[in-house]
N, C-alpha and C positions, 0 to 999 in steps of 0.2 A: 504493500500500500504506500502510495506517495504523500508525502506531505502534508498536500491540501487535494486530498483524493476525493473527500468527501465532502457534502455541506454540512452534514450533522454531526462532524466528530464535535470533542467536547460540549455534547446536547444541544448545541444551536442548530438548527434545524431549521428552520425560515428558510421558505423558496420565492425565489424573485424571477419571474419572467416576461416576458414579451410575447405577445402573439407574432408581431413582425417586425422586419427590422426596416430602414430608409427610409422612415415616413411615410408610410405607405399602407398603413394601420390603426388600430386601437392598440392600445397599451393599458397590461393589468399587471399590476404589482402588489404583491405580498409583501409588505414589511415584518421586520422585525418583531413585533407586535402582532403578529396574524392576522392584521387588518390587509383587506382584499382592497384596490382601489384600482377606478379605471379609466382610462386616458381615451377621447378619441382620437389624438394626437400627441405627439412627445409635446411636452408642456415647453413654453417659449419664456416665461416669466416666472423666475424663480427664486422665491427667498430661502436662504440657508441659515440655518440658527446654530451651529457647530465647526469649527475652525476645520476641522478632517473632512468634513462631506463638503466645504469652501473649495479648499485644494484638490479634491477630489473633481469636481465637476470642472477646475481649471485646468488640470494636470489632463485630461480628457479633451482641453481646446474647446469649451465649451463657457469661457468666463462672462460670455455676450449675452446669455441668458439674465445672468445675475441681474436683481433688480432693490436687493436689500441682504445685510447680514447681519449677525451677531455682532456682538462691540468688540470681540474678541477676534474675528476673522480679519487676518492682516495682510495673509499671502495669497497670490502674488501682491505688488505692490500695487494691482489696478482696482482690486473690491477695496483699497481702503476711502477712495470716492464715491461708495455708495450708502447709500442710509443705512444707520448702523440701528439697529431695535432693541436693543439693551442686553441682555443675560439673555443664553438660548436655554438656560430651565425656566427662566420668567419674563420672559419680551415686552416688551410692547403690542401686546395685541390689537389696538387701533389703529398703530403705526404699522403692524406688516398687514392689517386687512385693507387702511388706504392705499397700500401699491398693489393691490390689484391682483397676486398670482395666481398663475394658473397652479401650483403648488408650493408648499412649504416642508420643508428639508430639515428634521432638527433631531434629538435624541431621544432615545426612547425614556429615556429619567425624564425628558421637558415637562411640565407641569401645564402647558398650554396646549397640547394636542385637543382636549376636548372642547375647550373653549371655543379653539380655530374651528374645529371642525362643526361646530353647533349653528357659526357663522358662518358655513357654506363652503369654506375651504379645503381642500384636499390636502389632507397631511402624510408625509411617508414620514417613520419614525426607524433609522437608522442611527447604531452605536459602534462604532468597529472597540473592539478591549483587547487583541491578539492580532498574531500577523497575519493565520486564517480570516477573521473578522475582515482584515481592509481585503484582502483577494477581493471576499464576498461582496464587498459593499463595492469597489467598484466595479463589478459586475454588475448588479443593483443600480447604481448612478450610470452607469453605461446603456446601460436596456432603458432608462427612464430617459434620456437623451436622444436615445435610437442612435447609439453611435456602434456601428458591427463591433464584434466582441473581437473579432481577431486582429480590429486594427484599433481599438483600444483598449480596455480593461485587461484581455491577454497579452497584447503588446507589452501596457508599461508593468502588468508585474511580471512579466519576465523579467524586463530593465529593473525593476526595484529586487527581487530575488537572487540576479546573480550581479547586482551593486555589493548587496550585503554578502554576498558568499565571497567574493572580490576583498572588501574590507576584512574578513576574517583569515583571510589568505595572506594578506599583505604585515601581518600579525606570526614573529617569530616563535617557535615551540617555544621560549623560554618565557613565554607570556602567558602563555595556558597555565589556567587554573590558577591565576591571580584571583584572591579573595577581596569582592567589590560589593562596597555598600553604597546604593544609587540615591539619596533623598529629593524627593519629586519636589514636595513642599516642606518652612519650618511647621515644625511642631514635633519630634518629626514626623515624617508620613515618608515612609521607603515603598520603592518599587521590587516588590517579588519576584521567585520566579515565575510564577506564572501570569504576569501582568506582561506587556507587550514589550515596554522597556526591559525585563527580564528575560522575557523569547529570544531578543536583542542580545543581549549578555552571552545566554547560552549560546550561541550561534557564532558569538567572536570567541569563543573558548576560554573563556573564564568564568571565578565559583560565583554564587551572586550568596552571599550571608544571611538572605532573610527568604527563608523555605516559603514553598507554596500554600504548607499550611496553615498560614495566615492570611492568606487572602490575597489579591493582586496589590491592593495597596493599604496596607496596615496604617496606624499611628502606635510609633514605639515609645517604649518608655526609652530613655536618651541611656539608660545604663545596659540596653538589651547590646547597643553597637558598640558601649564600651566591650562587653562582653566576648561579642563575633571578634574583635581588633582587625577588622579587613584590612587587606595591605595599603587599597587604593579608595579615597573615598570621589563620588560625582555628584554635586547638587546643580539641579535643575532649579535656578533664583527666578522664573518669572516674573514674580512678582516684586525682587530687586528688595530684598528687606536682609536686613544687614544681619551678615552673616556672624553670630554671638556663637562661641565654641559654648556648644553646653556642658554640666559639670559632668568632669569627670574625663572630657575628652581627651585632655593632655597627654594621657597615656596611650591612648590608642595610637598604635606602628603608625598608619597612613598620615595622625595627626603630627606624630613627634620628625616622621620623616619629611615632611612637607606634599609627601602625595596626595592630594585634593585638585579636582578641577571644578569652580565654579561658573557654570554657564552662565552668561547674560542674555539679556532679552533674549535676541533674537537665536541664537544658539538654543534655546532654551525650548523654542515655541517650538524646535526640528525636533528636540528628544524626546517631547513630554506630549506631543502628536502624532494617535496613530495611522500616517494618511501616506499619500503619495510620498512622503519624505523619510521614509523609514532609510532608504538606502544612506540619505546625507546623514543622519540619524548613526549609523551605526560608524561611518568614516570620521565621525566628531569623537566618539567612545574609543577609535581604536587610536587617533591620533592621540588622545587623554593617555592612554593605557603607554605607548611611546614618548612624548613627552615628559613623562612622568618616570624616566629612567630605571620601568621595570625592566627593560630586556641588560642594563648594565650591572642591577640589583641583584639580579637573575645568573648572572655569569661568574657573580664572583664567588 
């Protein structure tokens, strides 16, 4: 079995299809959600409430649809001129029903699907949380597009699939199984192995400290990573809030060694999104893992 053989491994199970492709049809999409919705044509005016399904429809060549996003949706540089509708769990819902679309793009957590939809609007509620998950969803955004699958959603995860197999290549044996503690956001709140950032990890070959048994993305107590002492540590600062060593950290290898890499903004928005940008996503992690003079550590 390959990979991403299935749509149902790890229980997601959601089918999305298309009755035809080139416009040349009606379109019925199954979301996430098991809601059935159906198109007499690929929708032309589209508000997205999620930074991944943003770049998703852009990375697909299709940015010309967009007619509104989330405050959060910043790539490429061209949706950041379009109305922005607040929080994609909690919008603006007057503001994305005055523009008008023919649908609305947002996550299955949004707290506004029922609202939009009570107001007449066609909501698809797509989440990608794994590297299976964005396959899926662009395939999903692709069919809802009507853009052939073979010349895009197959094309770019090819291109995103062996970018990251590429990045993990370019990565000497003496780096494998580096013990790496990811923190998404403060508080903390680390990335698992089984959250997509952690898919990530395992894939450049290195350990990730914080097991899948807690979840994709826990809040730790700050003595749990004193604990692990990972070798390398990576924070993801979106939010740019200064970074205060909590107690006890002093000890920990990565801290006393100077191994930490702190992303900013925009670095930030590659790692901590799971969308068309996984491939830049994983060549940021390994140049960290380099930079960070494990393969000299490694040698001696």
């Amino acid at each position: 079995m390959t990979f991403f053989q299935s749509p149902c491994i790890f229980g997601l199970c959601w089918l999305l299809s298309t009755a035809v492709y080139a416009g040349s049809g009606p379109i019925t999409i199954t979301d996430q959600r098991g809601v059935t919705v159906q198109f007499a044509q690929s929708p032309q005016r589209i508000v997205s409430l999620l930074p991944s399904l943003t770049e998703s429809i852009c990375a697909l060549d299709q940015c010309q649809r967009l007619v509104g996003t989330d405050r959060y949706s910043n790539y490429p540089t061209s949706v950041r001129a379009l109305p922005k509708l607040g929080g994609g769990i909690d919008p603006n819902v007057e503001a994305v029903v005055a523009l008008r679309p023919d649908v609305v793009l947002l996550s299955v957590s949004s707290r506004a699907s029922a609202r939009l939809e009570s107001l007449g609007l066609k909501v698809i509620a797509l989440e990608p949380k794994s590297h299976a998950d964005v396959q899926r969803v662009l395939k999903a955004v692709g069919q809802l597009l009507d853009v052939p699958e073979e010349e895009g959603a197959k094309r770019l995860w090819r291109v995103i699939d062996a970018s990251v197999s590429a990045a993990a290549q370019s990565l000497p044996a003496s780096v494998k199984n580096t013990r790496v503690y990811f923190e998404v956001s403060r508080g903390p709140y680390g990335a698992s192995e089984v959250s997509f950032i952690g898919e990530t990890l395992i894939r450049l070959g290195v350990k990730n400290v914080i097991p899948a048994s807690l979840g994709p993305f826990p809040r730790l107590n700050p003595e749990y990573v004193v604990r692990a002492n990972p070798d390398l540590i990576m924070i993801g600062n979106r939010s740019m809030q200064e970074r205060v060593v909590y107690p006890g950290w002093d000890s920990i290898k990565a801290v006393r060694e100077q191994r930490i890499c702190v992303y900013g903004v925009d670095e930030s928005d590659v790692v901590v999104r799971p969308g068309p940008r996984m491939a830049e996503a994983a060549r940021i992690m390994a140049k960290c893992l380099l930079d960070k003079g494990l393969l000299d550590k490694a040698a001696k």
